[in-house]
C-alpha positions as CSV (number, residue, x, y, z in Angstrom):
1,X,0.0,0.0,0.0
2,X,2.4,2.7,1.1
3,X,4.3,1.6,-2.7
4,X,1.5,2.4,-4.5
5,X,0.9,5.4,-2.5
6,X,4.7,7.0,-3.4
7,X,3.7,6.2,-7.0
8,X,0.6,8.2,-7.3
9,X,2.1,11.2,-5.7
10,X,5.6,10.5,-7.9
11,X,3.0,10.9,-10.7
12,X,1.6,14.0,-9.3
13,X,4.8,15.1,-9.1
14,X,6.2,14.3,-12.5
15,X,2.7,15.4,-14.1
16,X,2.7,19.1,-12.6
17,X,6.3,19.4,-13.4
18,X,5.0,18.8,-17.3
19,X,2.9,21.0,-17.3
20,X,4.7,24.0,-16.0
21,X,8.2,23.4,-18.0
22,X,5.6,22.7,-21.1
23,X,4.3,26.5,-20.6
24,X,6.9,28.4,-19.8
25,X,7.7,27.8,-16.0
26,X,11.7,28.2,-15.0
27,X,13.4,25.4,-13.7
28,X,13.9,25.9,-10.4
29,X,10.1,26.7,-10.2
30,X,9.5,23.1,-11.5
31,X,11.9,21.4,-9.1
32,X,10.6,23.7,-5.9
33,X,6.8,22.5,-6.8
34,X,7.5,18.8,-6.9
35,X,9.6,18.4,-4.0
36,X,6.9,20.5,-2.3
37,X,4.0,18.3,-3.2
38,X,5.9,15.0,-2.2
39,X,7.0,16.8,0.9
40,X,3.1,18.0,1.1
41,X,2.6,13.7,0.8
42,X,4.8,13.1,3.3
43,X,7.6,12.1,1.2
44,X,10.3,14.5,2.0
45,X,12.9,12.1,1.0
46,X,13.2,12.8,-2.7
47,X,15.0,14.4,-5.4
48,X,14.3,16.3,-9.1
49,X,16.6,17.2,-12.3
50,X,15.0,19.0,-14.8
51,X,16.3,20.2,-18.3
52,X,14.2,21.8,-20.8
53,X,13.7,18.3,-22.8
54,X,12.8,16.1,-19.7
55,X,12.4,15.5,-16.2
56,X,13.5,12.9,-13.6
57,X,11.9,12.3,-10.2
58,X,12.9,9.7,-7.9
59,X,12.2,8.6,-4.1
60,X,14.3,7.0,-1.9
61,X,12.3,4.2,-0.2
62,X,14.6,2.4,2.1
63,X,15.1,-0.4,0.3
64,X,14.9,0.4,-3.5
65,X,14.8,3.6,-4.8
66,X,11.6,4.8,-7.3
67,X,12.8,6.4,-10.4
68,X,10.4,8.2,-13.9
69,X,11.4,9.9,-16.3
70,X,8.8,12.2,-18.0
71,X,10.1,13.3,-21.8
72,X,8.8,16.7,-22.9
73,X,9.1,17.9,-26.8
74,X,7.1,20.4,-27.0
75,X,7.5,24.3,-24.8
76,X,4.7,26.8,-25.4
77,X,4.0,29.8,-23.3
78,X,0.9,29.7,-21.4
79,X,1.3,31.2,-18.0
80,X,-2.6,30.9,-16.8
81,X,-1.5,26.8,-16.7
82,X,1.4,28.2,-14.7
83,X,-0.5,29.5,-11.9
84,X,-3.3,26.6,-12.3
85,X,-0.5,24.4,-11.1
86,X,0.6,26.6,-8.6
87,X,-3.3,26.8,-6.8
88,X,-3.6,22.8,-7.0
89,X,0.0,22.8,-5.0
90,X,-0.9,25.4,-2.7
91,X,-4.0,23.5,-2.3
92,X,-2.3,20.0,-1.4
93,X,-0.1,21.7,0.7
94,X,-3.2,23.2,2.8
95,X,-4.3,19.7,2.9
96,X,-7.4,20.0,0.5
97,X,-7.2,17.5,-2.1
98,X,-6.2,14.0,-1.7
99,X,-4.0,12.2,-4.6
100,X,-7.5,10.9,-6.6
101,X,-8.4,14.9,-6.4
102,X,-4.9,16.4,-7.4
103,X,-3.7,13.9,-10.1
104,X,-7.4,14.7,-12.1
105,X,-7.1,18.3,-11.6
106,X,-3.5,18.6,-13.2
107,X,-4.9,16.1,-16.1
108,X,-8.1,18.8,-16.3
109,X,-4.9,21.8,-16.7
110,X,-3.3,19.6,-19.2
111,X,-6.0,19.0,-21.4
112,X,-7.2,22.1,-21.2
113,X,-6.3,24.1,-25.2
114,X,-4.4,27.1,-24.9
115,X,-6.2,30.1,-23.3
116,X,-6.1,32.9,-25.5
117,X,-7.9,32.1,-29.4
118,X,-6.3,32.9,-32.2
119,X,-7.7,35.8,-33.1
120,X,-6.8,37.3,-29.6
121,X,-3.0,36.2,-30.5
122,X,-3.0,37.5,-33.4
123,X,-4.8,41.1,-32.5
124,X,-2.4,41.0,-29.2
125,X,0.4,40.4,-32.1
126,X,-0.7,42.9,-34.4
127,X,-1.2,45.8,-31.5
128,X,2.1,44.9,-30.0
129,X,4.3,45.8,-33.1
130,X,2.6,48.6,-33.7
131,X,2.9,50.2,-30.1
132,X,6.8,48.6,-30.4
133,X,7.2,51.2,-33.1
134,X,6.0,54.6,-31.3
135,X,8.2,52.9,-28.4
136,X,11.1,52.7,-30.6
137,X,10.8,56.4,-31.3
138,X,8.6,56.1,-35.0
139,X,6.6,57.6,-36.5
140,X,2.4,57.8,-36.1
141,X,2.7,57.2,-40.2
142,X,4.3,53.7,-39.3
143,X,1.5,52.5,-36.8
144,X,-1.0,51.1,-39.4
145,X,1.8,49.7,-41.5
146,X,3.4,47.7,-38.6
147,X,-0.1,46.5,-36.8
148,X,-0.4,44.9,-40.1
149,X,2.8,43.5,-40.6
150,X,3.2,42.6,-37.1
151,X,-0.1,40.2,-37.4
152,X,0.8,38.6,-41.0
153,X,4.0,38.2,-39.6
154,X,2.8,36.0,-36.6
155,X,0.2,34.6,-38.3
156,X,2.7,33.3,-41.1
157,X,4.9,32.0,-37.9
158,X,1.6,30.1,-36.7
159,X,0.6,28.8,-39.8
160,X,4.1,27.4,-40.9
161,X,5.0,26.2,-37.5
162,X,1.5,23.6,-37.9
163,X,3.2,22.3,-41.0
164,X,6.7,22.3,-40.0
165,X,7.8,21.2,-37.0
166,X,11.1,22.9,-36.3
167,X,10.5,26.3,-34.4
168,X,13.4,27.7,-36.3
169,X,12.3,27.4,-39.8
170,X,9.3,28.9,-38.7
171,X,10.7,32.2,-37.5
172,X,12.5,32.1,-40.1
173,X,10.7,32.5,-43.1
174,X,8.1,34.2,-40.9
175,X,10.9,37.1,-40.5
176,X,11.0,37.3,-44.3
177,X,7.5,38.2,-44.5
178,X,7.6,40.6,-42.0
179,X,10.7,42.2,-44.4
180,X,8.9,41.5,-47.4
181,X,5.8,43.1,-46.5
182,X,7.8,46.1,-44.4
183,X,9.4,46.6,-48.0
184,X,6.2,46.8,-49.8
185,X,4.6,49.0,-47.6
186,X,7.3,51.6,-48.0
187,X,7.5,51.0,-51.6
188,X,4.3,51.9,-52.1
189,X,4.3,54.8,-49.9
190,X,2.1,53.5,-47.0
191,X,5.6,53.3,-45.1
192,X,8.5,55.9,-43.9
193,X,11.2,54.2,-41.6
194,X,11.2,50.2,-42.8
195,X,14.0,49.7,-40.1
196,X,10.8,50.7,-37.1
197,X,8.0,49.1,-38.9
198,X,10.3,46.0,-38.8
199,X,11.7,46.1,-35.2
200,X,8.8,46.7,-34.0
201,X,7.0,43.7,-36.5
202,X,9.9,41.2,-35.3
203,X,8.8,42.0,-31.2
204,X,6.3,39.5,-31.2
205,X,8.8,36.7,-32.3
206,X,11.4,37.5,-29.7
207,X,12.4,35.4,-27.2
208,X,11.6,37.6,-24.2
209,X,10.6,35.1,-21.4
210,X,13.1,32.2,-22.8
211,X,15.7,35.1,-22.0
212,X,14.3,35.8,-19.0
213,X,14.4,32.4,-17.7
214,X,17.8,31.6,-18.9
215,X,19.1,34.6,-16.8
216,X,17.1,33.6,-14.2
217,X,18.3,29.7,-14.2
218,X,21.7,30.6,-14.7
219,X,21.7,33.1,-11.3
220,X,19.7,29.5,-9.6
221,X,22.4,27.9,-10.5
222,X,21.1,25.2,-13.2
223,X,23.8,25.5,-15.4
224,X,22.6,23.3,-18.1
225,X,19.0,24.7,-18.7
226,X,20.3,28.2,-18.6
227,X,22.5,27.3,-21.0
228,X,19.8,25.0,-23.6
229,X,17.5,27.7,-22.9
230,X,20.4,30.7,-23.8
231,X,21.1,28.4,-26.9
232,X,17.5,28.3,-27.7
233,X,17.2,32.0,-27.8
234,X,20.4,33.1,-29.9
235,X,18.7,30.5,-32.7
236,X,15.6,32.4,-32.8
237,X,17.9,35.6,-32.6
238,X,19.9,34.1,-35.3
239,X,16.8,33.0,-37.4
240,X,15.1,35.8,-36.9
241,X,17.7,37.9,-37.9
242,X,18.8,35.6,-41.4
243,X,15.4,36.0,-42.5
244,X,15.5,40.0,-42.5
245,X,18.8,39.6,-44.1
246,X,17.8,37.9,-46.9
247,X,14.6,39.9,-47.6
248,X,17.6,42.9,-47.5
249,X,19.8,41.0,-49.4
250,X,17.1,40.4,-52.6
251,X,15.3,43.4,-52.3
């Protein structure tokens, strides 16, 4: 009994973990939250290694220690599943749902589709590179011509990334949209600074929180995730940056 008790709460564990390095949790978060359920459990006699790719959890029994290993392949950014795992953790540790109760909460936050439609992404998208360019200093003339670009441009990275599965390539040739379009919008005279309208088109497609979460690893001391996670971000830098070079470069 008390075996198949560590296992449900190793699964509880291992399942919550998913879910918050899936959408855009740090590391040390993800460790912290597991080792405070199973301590929540009872179980304080456990350890947890995360990297951005995959997660081991294991409990020391005694006798023979309990080892998983969870594999994740696919990181979004969806922080109201962030803080859905943090209530069902605060809530174990107040002592308010049993292992039954917690385990089909974090499947309920797991199967639950991402929380903003995509129209909302894409207006969200679209308003952010246009405010990026008044931020940046440019001009009221560029507004319209960057919300525009700013939304093809995200909804080319959307549509390509569903067909391709390599985030890179993605950014990528959405980037040479973005400088496409930028050019033809101050070809024709819609546009006046293309550098602004495509600074400010590119912002949606930046990196910010994978930055921010290297940084923030790297001063926790997980050396290898701030590391993948820095790596991560200089290839959509680097991708991002190709594909306006190439639009420049044929243009």
């Amino acid at each position: 009994m008390e075996k198949q008790f560590q296992y449900e709460v190793m699964n509880i564990c291992l399942l919550a973990g998913k879910i918050l390095l899936q959408n855009g949790a740090e590391t040390y978060r993800v460790e912290d939250t597991m080792l405070r359920i199973a301590a929540a459990f009872g179980i304080t006699k456990c350890d947890s290694f995360v990297i951005p790719t995959g997660i081991i959890f294991s409990i020391e029994t005694g006798k023979s220690d309990q080892t998983k290993l969870v594999r994740v392949s696919h990181r979004t950014t969806d922080l109201l599943k962030v803080t859905q795992v943090n209530r069902v953790s605060r809530d174990i540790n107040e002592g308010k749902l049993t292992t039954a109760d917690a385990y089909a909460l974090l499947q309920e936050i797991e199967a639950a589709p991402f929380s903003f439609s995509l129209k909302i992404q894409l207006l969200a998208a679209a308003l952010a590179s246009a405010c990026f360019v008044i931020m940046f200093n440019g001009s009221w003339q560029d507004f319209l011509p960057a919300l525009v670009t700013g939304g093809l441009g995200f909804l080319s990275f959307l549509a390509i990334h569903s067909l391709v599965s390599i985030k890179f390539v993605s950014e990528f040739l959405a980037a040479v949209v973005i400088g496409l379009v930028s050019y033809l919008f101050v070809r024709l005279g819609f546009g006046y600074e293309i550098d602004k309208i495509i600074i400010g088109s590119v912002m949606p497609l930046v990196p910010g929180l994978l930055i921010t979460n290297a940084v923030r690893d790297l001063m926790a001391g997980h050396l290898v995730s701030s590391l993948s996670k820095g790596a991560e971000a200089f290839l959509t830098a680097l991708a991002i940056g190709s594909g306006i070079a190439i639009v420049f470069t044929i243009v």
